[in-house]
N, C-alpha and C positions, 0 to 999 in steps of 0.2 A: 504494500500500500504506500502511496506516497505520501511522507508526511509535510511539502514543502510548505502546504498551504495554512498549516496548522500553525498558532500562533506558538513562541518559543516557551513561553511561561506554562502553555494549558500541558502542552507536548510533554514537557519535563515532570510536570506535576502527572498528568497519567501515565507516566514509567515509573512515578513513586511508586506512587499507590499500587503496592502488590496486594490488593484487597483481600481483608481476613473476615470484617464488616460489613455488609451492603450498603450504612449507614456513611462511610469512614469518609470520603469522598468528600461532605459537602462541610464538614470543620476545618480539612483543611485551606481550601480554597475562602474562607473567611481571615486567612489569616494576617490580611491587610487588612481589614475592616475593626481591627479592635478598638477601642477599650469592650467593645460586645462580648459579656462575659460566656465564657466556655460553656457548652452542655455540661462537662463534670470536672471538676476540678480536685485532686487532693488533697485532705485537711495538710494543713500547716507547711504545702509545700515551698511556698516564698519564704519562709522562717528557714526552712530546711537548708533551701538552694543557698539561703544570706549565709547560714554558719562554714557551708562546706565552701565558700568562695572564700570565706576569713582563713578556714583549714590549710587551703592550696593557695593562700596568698603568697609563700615563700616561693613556687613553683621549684620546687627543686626534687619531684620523685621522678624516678626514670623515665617515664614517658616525655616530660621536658626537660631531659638534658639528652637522651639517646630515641627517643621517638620521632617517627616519621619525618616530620619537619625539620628535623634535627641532622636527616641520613643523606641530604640531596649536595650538589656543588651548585651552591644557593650563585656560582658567577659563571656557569655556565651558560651557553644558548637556550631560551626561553624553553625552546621544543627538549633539549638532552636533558632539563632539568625535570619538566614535566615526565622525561620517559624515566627519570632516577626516583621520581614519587612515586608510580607505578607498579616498581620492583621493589622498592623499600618494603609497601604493603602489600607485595606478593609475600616478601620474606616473612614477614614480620607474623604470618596467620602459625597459630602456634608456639609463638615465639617468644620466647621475652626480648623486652626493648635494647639491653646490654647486648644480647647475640646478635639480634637485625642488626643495629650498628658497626658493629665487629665488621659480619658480615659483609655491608655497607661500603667502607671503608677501604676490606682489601680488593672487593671487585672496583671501585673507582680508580685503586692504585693500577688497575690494568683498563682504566681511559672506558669509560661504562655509558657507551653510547649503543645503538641499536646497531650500528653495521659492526659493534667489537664483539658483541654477544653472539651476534650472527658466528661471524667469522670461528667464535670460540668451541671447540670440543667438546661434548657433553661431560666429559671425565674432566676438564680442566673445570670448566662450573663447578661441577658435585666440591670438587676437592674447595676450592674456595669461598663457597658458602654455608658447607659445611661448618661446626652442627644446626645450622637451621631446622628447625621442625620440620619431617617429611619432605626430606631436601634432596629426596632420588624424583619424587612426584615434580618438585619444585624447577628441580632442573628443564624437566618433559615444560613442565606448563609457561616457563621462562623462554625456553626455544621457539614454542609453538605461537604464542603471544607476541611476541616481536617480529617472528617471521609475518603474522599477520598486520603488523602496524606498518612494518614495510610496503607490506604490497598494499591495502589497502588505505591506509592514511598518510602515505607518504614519510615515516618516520617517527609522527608524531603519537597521542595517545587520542582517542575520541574524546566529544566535549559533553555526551549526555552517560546518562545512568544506565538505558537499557542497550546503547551500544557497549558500554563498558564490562557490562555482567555477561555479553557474549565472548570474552575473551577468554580462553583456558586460564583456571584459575585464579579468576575474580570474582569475589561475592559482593552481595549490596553493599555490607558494610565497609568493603573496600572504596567499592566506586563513589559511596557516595564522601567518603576522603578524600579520596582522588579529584572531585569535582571540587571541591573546598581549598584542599589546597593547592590543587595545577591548576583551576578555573577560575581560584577566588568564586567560587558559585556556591551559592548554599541550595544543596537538592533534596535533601533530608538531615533526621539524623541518623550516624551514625554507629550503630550499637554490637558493642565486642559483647565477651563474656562480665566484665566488670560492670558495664553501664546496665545489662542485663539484671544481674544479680543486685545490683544498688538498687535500682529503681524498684524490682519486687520488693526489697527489704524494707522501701521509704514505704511502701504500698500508692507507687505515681503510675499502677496500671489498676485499671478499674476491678479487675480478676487478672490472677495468677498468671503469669505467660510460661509458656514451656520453650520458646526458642526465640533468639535475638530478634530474627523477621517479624515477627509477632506482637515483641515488644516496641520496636520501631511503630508499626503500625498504633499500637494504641499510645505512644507518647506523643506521635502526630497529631494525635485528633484533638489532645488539649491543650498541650505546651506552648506557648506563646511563640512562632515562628523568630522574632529576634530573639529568641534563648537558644535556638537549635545549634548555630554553630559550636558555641561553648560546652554547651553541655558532654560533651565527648573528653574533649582533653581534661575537661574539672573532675568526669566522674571516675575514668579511667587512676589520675594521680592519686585519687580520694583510698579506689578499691584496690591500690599496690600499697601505701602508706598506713590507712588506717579500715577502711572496712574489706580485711581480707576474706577471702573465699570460706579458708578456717579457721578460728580462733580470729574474728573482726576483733580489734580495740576498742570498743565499746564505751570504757571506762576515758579514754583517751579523745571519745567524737565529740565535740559539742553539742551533736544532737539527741545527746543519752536520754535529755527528758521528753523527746516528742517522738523519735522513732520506733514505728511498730514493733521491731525485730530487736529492739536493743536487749544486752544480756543486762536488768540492774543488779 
């Protein structure tokens, strides 16, 4: 189908929307029209979001010192830097932030542009981004992904969400990274396993979600579209520093006294 005719904003907004809702559709597309308050909102969630912004005001857990934004050669050509985002958050699924950068770093010392990667071995890859999480798959999906940006986009990386999720091994919550930080575009948010886990904890999903996609969907329909970019990198620092996956710091959150899930 052609989409040329289709305006860029509608286009972008229905590749969001991986519909879990029949409902879900018509909140987010309000999301210029506020102060119009939400269908549902969280108790105490602007208390919430205020403490954990005071939390991460130091920025200093590994997601911002060795995450994403951190992995590119921020003075390369627009397009090499955009394809260095790309691979970062190939690497990075699985991964902690310390190893993607690792990683990061010795494939740039070998000039980490799309005709090097071409050019490179699949044995010389494996070896050098090695131990990346699932870094035999990673290499496959590395190869096959750039050989595609090649041919098809000239080098570069695509600019929307649902060309990005057709690349071998990119999920939404990649692309829609990808689009934030190669596009400067905000096309959703973006949710790993921490943003996941926080947000059931805070209880900022109306019911329980059982997978990231899921959760995306239902913090789209209430979250105030200027929170979406942020919300990623805050919750992300939040759930490596103090609300870990086990044994969360509880005693250590400022939100001990309004959090559902807290241990008192």
């Amino acid at each position: 189908r052609s989409t040329a005719s289709i305006p860029r904003r509608s286009r972008k907004r229905k590749s969001v929307a991986i519909a879990y809702e029949s409902g879900q559709g018509d909140g987010a597309e309000q999301g210029t029209s506020e102060p119009q308050r939400p269908r549902w909102e969280p108790r105490d969630w602007r208390q919430q979001l205020e403490r954990i912004r005071e939390m991460r005001r130091n920025r200093d857990a590994p997601v911002d010192e060795m995450g994403v934004e951190k992995c590119y050669d921020s003075s390369a050509p627009p397009q090499v830097m955009r394809y260095q985002v790309l691979l970062s958050l190939m690497l990075s699924s699985q991964t902690k932030d310390q190893v993607t950068s690792a990683a990061m770093l010795r494939l740039r010392q070998h000039g980490l542009t799309v005709d090097s990667i071409l050019q490179m071995d699949d044995a010389t890859l494996g070896q050098i981004i090695y131990p990346v999480g699932f870094w035999r798959n990673k290499v496959k999906y590395i190869k096959q992904t750039t050989a595609i940006l090649k041919q098809k986009y000239g080098g570069d990386i695509p600019r929307t969400v649902e060309e990005l999720v057709q690349l071998p091994g990119v999920g939404p919550k990649m692309a829609h990274l990808a689009m934030n930080i190669a596009w400067d575009s905000v096309s959703g948010i973006a949710v790993d396993t921490h943003v996941h886990r926080i947000t059931n904890r805070l209880k900022w999903v109306k019911k329980e979600t059982r997978y990231p996609e899921e959760t995306r969907a239902a913090l789209e329909d209430w979250l105030p579209r200027d929170l979406w970019r942020e919300i990623n990198w805050l919750l992300v620092g939040f759930g490596q520093q103090t609300c870990l996956p086990v044994n969360p710091r509880c005693n250590e959150c400022l939100n001990q006294d309004i959090c559902p899930a807290a241990k008192r």
